[in-house]
N, C-alpha and C positions, 0 to 999 in steps of 0.2 A: 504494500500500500504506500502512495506516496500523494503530497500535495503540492502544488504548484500554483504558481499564477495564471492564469488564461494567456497566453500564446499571444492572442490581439492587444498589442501594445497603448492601442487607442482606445479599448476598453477600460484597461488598465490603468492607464493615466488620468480617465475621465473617474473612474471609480477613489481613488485615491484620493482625489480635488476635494472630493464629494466626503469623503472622511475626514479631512483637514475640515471643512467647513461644518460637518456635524460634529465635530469630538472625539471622531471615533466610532459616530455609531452608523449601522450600517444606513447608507444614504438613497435606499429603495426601500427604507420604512419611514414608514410615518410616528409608530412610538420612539421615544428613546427613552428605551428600559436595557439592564442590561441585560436581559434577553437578547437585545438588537444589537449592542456591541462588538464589534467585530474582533476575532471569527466568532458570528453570531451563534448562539445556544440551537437552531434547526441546523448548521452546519456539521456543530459539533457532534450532536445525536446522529447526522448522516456518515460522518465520519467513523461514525462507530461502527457502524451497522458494515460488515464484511460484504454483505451481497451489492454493497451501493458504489454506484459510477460516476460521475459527475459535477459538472456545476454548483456553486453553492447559488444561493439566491438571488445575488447581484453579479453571480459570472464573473466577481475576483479571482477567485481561486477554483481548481478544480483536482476532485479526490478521483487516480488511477488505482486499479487492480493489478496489481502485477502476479 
């Protein structure tokens, strides 16, 4: 298992802005709890889960299978 950034560097830069301007939390929610704090609490629970591929929610980061 491993975690990475999203490959798209314009995703990435855009996502990143967008963290500086909330604090931190992730900047495709509307609460800021820290639930939403990045790596948000849905990511972290995906991350766990061995069967799970993919994206987190705002397409920062993305969990492979190896």
């Amino acid at each position: 298992m491993a975690v990475k950034l999203n490959e798209n560097k314009e995703i990435v830069e855009t996502i990143k802005e967008g963290l500086k301007q909330s604090g931190g939390y992730c900047p495709c929610r509307l609460e800021k709890t820290e639930e939403t704090k990045c790596i948000c609490k849905e990511f972290k629970e995906q991350i766990a889960d061995p069967k799970f591929e993919g994206y987190c929610h705002c397409m920062l980061y993305y969990k492979t299978i190896d």
